[in-house]
C-alpha positions as CSV (number, residue, x, y, z in Angstrom):
1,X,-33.3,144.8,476.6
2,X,-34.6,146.2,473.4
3,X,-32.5,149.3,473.4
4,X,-29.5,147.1,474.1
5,X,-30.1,145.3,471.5
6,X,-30.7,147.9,469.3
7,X,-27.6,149.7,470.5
8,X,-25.3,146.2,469.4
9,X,-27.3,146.2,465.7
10,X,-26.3,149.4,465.3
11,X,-22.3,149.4,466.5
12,X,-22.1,146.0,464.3
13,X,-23.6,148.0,461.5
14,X,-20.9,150.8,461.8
15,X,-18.2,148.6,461.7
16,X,-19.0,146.9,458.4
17,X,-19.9,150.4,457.0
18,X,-15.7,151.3,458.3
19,X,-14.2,148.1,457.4
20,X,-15.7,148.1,453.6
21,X,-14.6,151.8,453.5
22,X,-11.3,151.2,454.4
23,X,-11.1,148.4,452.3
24,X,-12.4,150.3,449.3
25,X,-9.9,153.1,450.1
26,X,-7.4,150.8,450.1
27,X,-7.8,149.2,446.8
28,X,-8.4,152.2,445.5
29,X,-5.7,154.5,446.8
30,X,-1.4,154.2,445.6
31,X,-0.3,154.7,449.3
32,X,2.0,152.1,450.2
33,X,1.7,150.8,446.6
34,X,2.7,147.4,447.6
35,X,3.2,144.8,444.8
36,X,0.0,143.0,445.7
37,X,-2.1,146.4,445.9
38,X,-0.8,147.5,442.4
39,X,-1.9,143.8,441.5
40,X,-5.4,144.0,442.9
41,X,-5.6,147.3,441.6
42,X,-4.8,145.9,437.9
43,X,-2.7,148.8,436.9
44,X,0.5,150.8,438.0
45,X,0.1,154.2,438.4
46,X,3.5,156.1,437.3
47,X,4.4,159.9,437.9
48,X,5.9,161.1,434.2
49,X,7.0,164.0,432.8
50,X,4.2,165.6,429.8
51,X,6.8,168.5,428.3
52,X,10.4,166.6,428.4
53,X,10.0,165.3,424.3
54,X,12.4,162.0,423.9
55,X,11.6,161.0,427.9
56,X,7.8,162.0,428.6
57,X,5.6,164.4,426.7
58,X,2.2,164.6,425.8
59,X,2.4,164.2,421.5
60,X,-0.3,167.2,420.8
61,X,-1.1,165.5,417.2
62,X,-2.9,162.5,418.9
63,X,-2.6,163.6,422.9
64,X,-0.7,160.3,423.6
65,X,2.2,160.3,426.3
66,X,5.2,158.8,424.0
67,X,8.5,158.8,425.0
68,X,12.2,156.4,426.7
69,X,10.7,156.6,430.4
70,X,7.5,156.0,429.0
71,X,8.4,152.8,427.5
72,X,10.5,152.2,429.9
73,X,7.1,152.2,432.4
74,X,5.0,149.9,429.8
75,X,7.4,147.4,429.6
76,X,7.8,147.4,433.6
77,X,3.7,147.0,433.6
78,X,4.1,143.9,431.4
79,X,6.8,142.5,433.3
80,X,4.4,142.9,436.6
81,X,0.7,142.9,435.3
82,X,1.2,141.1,431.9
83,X,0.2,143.6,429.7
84,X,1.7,147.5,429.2
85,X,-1.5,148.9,428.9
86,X,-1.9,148.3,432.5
87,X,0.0,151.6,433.1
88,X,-1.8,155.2,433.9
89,X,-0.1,157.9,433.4
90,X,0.2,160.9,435.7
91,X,2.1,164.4,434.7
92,X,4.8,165.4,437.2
93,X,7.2,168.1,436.9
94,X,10.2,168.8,439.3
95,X,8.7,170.7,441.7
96,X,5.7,168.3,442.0
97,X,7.1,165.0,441.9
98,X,8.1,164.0,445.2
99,X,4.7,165.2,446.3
100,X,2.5,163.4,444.1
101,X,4.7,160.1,445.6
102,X,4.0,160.8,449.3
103,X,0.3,161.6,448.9
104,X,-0.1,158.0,447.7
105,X,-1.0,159.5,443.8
106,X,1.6,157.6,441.8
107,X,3.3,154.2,442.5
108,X,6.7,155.2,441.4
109,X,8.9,158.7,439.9
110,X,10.4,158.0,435.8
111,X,10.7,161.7,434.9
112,X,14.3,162.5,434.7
113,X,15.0,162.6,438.4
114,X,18.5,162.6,439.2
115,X,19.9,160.7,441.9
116,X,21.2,162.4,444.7
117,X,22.0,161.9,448.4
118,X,20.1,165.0,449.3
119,X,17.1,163.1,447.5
120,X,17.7,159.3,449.3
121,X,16.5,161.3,452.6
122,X,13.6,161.8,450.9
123,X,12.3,158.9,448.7
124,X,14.3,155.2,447.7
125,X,15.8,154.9,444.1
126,X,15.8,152.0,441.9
127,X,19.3,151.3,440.3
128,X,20.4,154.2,437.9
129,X,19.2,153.2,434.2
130,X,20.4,156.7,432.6
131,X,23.4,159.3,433.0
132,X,23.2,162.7,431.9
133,X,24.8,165.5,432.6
134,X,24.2,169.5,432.6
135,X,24.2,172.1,430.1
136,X,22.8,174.9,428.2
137,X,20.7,175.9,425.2
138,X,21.1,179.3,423.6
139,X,19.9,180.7,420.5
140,X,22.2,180.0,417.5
141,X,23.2,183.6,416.9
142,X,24.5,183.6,421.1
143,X,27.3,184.5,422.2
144,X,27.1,182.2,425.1
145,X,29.5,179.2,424.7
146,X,29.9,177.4,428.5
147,X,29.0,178.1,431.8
148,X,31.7,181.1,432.5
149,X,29.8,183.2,430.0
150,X,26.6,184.3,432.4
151,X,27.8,186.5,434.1
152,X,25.1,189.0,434.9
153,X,23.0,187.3,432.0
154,X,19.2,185.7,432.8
155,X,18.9,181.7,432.2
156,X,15.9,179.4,433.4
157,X,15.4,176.3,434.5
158,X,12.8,174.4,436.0
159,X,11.9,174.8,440.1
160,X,13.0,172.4,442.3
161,X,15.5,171.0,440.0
162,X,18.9,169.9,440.5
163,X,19.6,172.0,437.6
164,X,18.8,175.2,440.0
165,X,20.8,174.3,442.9
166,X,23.8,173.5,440.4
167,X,23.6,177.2,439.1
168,X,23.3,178.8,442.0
169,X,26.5,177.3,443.2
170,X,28.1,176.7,439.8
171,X,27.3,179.9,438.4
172,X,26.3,182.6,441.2
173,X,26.8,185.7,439.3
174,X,24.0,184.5,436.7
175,X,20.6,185.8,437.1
176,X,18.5,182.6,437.4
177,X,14.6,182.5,436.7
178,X,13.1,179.5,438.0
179,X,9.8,178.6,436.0
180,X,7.0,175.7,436.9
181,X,8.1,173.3,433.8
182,X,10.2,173.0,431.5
183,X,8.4,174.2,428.4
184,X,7.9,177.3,430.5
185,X,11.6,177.5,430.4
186,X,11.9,177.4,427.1
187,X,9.0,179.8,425.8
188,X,11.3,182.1,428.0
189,X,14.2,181.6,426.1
190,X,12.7,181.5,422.4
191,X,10.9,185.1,423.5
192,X,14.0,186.6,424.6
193,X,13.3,186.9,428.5
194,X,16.0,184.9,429.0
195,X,19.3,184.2,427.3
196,X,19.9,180.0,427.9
197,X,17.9,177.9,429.7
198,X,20.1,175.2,431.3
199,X,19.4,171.4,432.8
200,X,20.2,167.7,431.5
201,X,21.6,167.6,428.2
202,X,19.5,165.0,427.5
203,X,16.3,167.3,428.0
204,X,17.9,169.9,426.0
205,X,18.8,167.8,422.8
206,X,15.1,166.9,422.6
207,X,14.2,170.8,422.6
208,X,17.0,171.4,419.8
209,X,15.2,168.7,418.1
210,X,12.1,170.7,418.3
211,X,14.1,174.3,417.3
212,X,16.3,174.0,414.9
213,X,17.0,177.4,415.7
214,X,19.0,176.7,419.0
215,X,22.0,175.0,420.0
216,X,23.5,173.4,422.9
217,X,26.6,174.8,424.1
218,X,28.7,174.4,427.4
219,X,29.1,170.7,427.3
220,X,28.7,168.5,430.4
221,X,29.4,170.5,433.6
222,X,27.6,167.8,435.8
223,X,26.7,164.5,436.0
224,X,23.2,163.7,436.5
225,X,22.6,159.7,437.1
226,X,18.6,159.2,436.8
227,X,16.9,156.7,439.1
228,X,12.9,155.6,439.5
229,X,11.9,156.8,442.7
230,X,9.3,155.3,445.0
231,X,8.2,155.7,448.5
232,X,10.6,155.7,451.1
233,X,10.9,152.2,452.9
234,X,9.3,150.3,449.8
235,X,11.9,148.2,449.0
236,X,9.8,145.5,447.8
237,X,9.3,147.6,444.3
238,X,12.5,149.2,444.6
239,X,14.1,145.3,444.0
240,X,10.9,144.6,441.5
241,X,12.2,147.8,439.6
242,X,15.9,146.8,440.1
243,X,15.3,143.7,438.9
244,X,13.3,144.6,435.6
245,X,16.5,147.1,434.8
246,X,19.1,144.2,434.4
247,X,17.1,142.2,432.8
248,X,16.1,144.7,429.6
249,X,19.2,145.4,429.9
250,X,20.8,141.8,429.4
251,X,17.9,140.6,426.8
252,X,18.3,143.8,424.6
253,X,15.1,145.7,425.6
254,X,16.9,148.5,426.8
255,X,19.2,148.8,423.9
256,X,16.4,149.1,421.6
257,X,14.3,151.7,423.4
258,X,17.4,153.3,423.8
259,X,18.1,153.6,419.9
260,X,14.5,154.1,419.3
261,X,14.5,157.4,421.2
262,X,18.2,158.7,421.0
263,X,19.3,157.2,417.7
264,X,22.3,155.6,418.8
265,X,23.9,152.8,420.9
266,X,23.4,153.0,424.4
267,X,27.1,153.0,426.8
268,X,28.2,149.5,427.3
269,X,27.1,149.3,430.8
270,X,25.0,150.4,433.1
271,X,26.3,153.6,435.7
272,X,26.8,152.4,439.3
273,X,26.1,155.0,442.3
274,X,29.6,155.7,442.1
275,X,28.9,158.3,439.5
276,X,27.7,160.6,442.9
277,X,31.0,160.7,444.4
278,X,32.3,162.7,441.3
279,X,28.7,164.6,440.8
């Protein structure tokens, strides 16, 4: 009697030992990243660029992430939590991105992620909130001026980019180098490995910002609509998110990160996904 006994103490014992782990995991952990979990967590946890200057970079004066998607996330952690400092930050790059979302790391994707069909089998999209479209930087003194020009000539990008699958297609005769980030792309380009380094213009203009020494060339050859991303299936932040776009962008908000960050007026309206039929 005093063994069964013994035995019962100790099964009840395991199972509070599982049920406060997997409650602790729970609150603890992005997977799923529900409404109510980010709201008993008391923070949303968003998957940023740190090397894209204008969307998401990491400011090396003061180490701060600054930057329009970054704002962009603050003001969506005031709109849900109250308060934009209830926002943590994780760096993504292309190649990363998607994974960081499955493992349950970040809530949601803002790093320049264009929408594409290829990329709905993979993860759900809020409603797009930027368009841009490819190009390419070159040196000043370059004799590169659009797309037709690479023949046989080296230009990076950034792996697992839409910018790379563009190229390849767009461009086949180029030699592309794919490298992990951006910034790698670019250190490539201003040490002569490479002769352009090509992806959304609006990436690019932030680099000529930087280097005054390089220009963008080529136009737009693409369109590139950029969407927040978030787990497949969670549609209750997908509508949160789709929500909190139309309304910055009916009170203003958007139009004054916008000008903040880009120094001009946003377009007059938001892109629809019809820009994909023509991309």
């Amino acid at each position: 009697m005093r063994f069964n006994k013994w035995v019962v103490s100790l099964l009840l014992i395991m199972m509070v030992m599982v049920i406060t782990a997997c409650t602790s995991n729970s609150e603890n952990s992005t997977d799923g990243s529900s409404i109510e979990n980010i709201k008993k967590r008391g923070k949303l946890v968003a998957g940023v660029k740190f090397d894209t200057y204008l969307f998401g970079y990491k400011d090396p004066a003061d180490q701060q992430i600054k930057g329009f998607e970054v704002d962009l996330m603050k003001a969506f952690a005031k709109k849900l939590l109250g308060d934009e400092n209830k926002v943590e930050f994780k760096e993504v790059t292309s190649k990363t991105r998607i994974k960081l979302l499955d493992a349950g790391d970040i809530d949601l994707i803002a790093a320049t992620m264009t929408v594409s069909e290829e990329r709905k089998k993979q993860v759900d999209f809020s409603n797009i909130y930027f368009l841009a479209g490819q190009s390419l930087l070159v040196k000043n003194d370059s004799t590169i001026q659009s797309i037709k020009d690479l023949k046989g000539r080296k230009v990076s990008t950034s792996k697992g980019s839409t910018s790379a699958k563009n190229m390849k297609k767009m461009a086949p005769e180029a030699i592309l180098e794919e490298y992990e980030n951006y910034a790698d792309s670019l250190t490539a380009l201003k040490s002569g490995k490479v002769e352009a380094v090509t992806t959304d213009d609006s990436i690019l203009m932030g680099m000529q910002q930087q280097n005054p020494d390089l220009k963008l060339v080529g136009g737009q050859f693409t369109k590139e609509p950029y969407g927040i991303a978030v787990k497949k299936g969670n549609s209750e932040l997908q509508k949160e998110l789709n929500a909190f776009i139309k309304e910055i962008w009916d009170n203003g908000q958007y139009a004054t990160l916008y000008k903040k960050w880009f120094k001009k007026e946003p377009a007059k309206e938001l892109p629809t996904d019809s820009v994909l039929q023509t991309n």
